[in-house]
N, C-alpha and C positions, 0 to 999 in steps of 0.2 A: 562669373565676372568678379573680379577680384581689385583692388584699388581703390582710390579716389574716385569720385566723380570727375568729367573731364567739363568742362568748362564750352559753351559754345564758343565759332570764332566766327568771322564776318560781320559786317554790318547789321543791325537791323533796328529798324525805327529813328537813325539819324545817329545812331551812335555805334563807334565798335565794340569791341569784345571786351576791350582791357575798361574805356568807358564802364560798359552794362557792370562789369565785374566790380568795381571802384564804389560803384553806386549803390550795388548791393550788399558791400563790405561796409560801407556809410548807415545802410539805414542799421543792417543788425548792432551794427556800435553806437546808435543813437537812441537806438531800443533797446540794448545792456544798459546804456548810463538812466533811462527811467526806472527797468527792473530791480538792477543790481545799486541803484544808489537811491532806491525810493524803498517799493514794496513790490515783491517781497525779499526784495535783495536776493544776494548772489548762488546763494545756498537753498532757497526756495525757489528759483529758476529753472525751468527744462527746457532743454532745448525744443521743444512743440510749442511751450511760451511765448520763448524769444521770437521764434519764426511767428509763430500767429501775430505780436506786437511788429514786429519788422513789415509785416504784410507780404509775409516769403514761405517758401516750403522748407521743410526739412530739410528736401534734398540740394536747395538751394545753400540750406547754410554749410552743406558739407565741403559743398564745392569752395567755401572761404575757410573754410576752420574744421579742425579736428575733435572739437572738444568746447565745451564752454569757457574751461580753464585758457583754451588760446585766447578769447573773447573778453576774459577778464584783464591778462597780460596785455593786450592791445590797445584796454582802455585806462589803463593804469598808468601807461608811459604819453599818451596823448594825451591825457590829463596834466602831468605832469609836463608835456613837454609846452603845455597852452601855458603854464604857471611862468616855465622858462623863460617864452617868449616875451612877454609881459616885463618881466624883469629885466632884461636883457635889454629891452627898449628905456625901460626907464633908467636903469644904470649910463646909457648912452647918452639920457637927456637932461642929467643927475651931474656929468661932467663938469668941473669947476666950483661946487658948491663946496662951502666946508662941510668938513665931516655928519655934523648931527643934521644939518638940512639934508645931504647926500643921501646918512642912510635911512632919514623919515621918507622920503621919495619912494625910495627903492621899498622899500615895507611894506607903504603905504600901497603901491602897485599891487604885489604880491599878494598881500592878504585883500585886497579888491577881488584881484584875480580869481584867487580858493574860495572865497568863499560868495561870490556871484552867484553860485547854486549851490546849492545843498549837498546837492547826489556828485559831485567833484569832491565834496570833504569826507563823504562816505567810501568813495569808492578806494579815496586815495589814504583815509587814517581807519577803517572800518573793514573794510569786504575784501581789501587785498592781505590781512594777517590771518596767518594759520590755515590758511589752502592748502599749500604744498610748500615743499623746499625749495621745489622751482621757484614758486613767486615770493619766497622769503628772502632770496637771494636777492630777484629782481627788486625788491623793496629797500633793502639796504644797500645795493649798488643806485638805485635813486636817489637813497636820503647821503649815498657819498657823491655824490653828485653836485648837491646841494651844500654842502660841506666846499670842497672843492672853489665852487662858484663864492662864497663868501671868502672863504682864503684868500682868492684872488684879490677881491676888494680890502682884502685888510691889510693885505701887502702893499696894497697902493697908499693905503693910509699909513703905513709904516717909512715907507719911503718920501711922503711928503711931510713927516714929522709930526704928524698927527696921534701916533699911537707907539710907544715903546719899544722896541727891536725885542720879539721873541718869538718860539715857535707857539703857535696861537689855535693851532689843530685841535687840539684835545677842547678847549674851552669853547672854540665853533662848534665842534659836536655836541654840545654840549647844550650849547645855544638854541640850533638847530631842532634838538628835542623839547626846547620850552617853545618855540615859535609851534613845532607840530600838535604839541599838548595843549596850549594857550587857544590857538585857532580851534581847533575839535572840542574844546570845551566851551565859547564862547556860542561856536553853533551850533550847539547841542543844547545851548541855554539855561549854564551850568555858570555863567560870568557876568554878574551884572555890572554889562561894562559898555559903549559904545565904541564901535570898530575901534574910530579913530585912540580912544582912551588903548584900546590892547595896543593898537600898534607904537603909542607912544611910551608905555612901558618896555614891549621889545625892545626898541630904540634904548631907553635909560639902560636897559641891563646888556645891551651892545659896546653901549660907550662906557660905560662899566668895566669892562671887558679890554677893552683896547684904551681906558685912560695910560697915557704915558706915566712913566714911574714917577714918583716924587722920591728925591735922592735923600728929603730929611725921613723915608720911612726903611731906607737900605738897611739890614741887618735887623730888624725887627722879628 
């Protein structure tokens, strides 16, 4: 017998197949984010682990995943995509503010967000470097991602005069690596700082970033 495991189908116990399957895909991603972002993290992990923590068989996790490496990839970007969400809302509800209230909000969300638990700032600045090139990839296509999403915001602050007319990418990126370093050191408790104090620094070195030019420092 050769392949994948097949997966049952019909009903049973009040749920179907794609249900039973969802569920089971739930708990092993529930049981990664304790392993892989506690102890003994992601490299100390077997999949006989995982399943024994999940409350699943082996053969159960096959039938979701290939590999542990898919498991970590799965929880990398749903990490990420809870951080999104978060943001995404607050930006929406950030609408009309001036600029520095605007982006203490959105920050403020954000680093709420990451670092709510532990094992999210592990998983997401910790356990997903130096796997594979796969998840190398997937990591800096997340952190441009995040790049991207700020762009957007700083366009809009560029168009409501808030912020200088220029291309502003390189210095988001930029940015972007002080928020991921600042955050993973603060909960790592390496900053003696209070949330609110990190995220109010972000913030200064944000408007920093996007102060409009002063025309008496042109040619300097």
């Amino acid at each position: 017998m050769t392949g994948r495991l097949k997966a049952p189908t019909g009903r049973y116990g009040g749920k179907s197949a794609e249900e039973r399957k969802a569920e089971r895909r739930r708990r092993f991603l529930d049981a990664a984010l304790q392993l892989f972002g506690d102890s003994p993290g992601y490299g100390g992990t077997t999949v006989a682990a995982l399943s024994e923590a999940a409350g699943l068989s082996t053969r159960q996790f096959y039938e979701e995943f290939r590999a542990l490496e898919d498991v970590l990839t799965a929880l990398h970007l749903e990490v990420n995509a809870w951080a999104e969400e978060a943001v995404l809302a607050a930006v929406t509800g950030a609408q009309g503010l001036p600029l520095a209230e605007r982006a203490t909000a959105i920050f403020r969300e954000y680093a709420a967000n990451v670092t709510s638990d532990p094992r999210r700032i592990r998983i997401t600045f910790v356990e997903i470097v130096g796997v594979s090139a796969r998840l190398e990839e997937q990591r800096l296509a997340r952190r441009a991602r995040w790049v991207d999403l700020v762009c957007v915001e700083v366009a809009s602050a560029v168009a409501r005069g808030e912020a200088a007319p220029r291309d502003y990418r390189l210095a988001v990126t930029a940015f972007i690596g002080s928020v991921n370093g600042l955050l993973h050191d603060w909960s790592a408790g390496w900053v003696d700082a209070t949330l609110d104090e990190v995220v109010d620094e972000l913030v200064r070195i944000l408007l920093g970033i996007l102060q409009p030019a002063d025309p008496r420092l042109a040619g300097r």
